[in-house]
N, C-alpha and C positions, 0 to 999 in steps of 0.2 A: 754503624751507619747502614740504614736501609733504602733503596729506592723505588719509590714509587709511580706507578705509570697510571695517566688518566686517559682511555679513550675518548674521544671526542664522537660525536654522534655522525655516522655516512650520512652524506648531502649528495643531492643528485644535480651536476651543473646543467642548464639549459642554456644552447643561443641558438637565438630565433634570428634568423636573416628575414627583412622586412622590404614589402615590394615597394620600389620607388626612395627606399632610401640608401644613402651610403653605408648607415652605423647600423648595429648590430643589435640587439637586446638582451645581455647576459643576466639568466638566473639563477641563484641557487637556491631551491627549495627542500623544505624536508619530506620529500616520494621517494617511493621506489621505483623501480623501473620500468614496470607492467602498471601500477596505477598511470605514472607521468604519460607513458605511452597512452596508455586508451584514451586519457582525458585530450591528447592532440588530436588524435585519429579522429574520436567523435567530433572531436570543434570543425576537420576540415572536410569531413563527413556532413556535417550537417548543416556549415558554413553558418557556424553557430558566432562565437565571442570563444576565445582560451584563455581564460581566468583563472590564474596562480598567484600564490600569496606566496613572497619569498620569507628567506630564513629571517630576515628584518621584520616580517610583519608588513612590508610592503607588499598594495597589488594593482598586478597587470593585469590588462587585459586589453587583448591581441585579436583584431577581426580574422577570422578567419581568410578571408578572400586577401586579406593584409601579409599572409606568412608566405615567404618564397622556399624557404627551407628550415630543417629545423637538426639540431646537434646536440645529443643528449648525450651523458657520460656520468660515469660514478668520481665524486671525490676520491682520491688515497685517503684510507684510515690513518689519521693523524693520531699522534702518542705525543702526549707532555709528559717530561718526568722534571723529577728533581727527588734531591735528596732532604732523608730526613736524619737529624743527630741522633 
């Protein structure tokens, strides 16, 4: 009996605190950390729109003058195993 481990691919969480409301905006997209960063910088930079496509295939998008705060973080590298006979 052997086991087998599958990495799952690092996702970058995002939550965007939104002015004027209560909730929250959680994303997880597939960036890394210096791309996800610039593309915020520049949206509040240039009071542009922050357009991300999460790991669904869902997209946001986030007026800039809209964002109060933002909290960016890596996923844990998750491992699935199991066993093979």
């Amino acid at each position: 009996m052997r086991a087998v481990s599958i990495l799952m691919e690092a996702r970058m969480n995002i939550i965007i605190g939104v002015r004027g409301s209560a909730r929250e905006l959680a994303i997880d997209v597939d960036l890394d950390f210096d791309e996800l960063s610039s593309r915020v910088e520049a949206a509040i930079r240039d009071g542009s729109v922050l357009d991300l496509v999460d790991s669904k295939k869902e997209r946001s998008l986030v007026p800039a003058n809209a964002i109060g705060y933002v909290q960016m973080s890596e996923q844990a590298e998750r491992r699935v195993g199991f066993a093979i006979h």
